[in-house]
N, C-alpha and C positions, 0 to 999 in steps of 0.2 A: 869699873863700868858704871857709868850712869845712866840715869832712867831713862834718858835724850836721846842714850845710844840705843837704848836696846829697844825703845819706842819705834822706827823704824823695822827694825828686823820683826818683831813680831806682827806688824803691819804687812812686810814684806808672808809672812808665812801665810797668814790670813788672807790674805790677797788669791797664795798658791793652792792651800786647802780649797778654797772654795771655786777656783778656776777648776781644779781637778773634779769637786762635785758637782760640777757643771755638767763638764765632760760625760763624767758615769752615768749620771742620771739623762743624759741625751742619747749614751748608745745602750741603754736599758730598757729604753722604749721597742727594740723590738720593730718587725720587719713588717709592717701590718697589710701590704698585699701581697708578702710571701705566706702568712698568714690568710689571710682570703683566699690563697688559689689552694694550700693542705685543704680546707674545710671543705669546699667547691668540690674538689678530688676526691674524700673521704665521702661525701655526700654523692655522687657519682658511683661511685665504687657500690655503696650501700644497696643503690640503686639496680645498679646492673644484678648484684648477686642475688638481692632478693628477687628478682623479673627472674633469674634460671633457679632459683632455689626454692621459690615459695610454692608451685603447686606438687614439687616432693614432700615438701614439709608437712605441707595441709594435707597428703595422704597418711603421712605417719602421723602427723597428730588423730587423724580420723578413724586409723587401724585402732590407736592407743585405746582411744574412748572406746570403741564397740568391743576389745577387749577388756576393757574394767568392767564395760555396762555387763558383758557375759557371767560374769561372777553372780 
């Protein structure tokens, strides 16, 4: 084997390595308005439960205090 010969082939693999990390590195980027609508949703979500959950909480927290303050 000469260097002539194998001068190609490794052009040939280099060629493939890097078409491949092309590939990967394009569908590693990730869905970015399937992303925007989780956060939206999560951010929503937040929203509605604190709006039914926060004037219970703010009584428990209120109980809590006037029971520490009672000590």
């Amino acid at each position: 084997m000469t260097l002539s010969s194998v001068a190609p082939t490794l052009r040939q693999r280099y060629a493939r390595v890097r078409a491949t990390a092309v590939l990967a590195s394009r569908s590693e980027r990730g869905d970015v308005p399937g992303w925007v609508l989780i956060t939206l949703m999560t951010a929503g979500l937040v929203i509605i439960i604190w709006s039914l959950a926060g004037p219970a909480l703010s009584s428990v927290f209120e109980q809590a205090i006037q029971r520490v303050s009672g000590f």
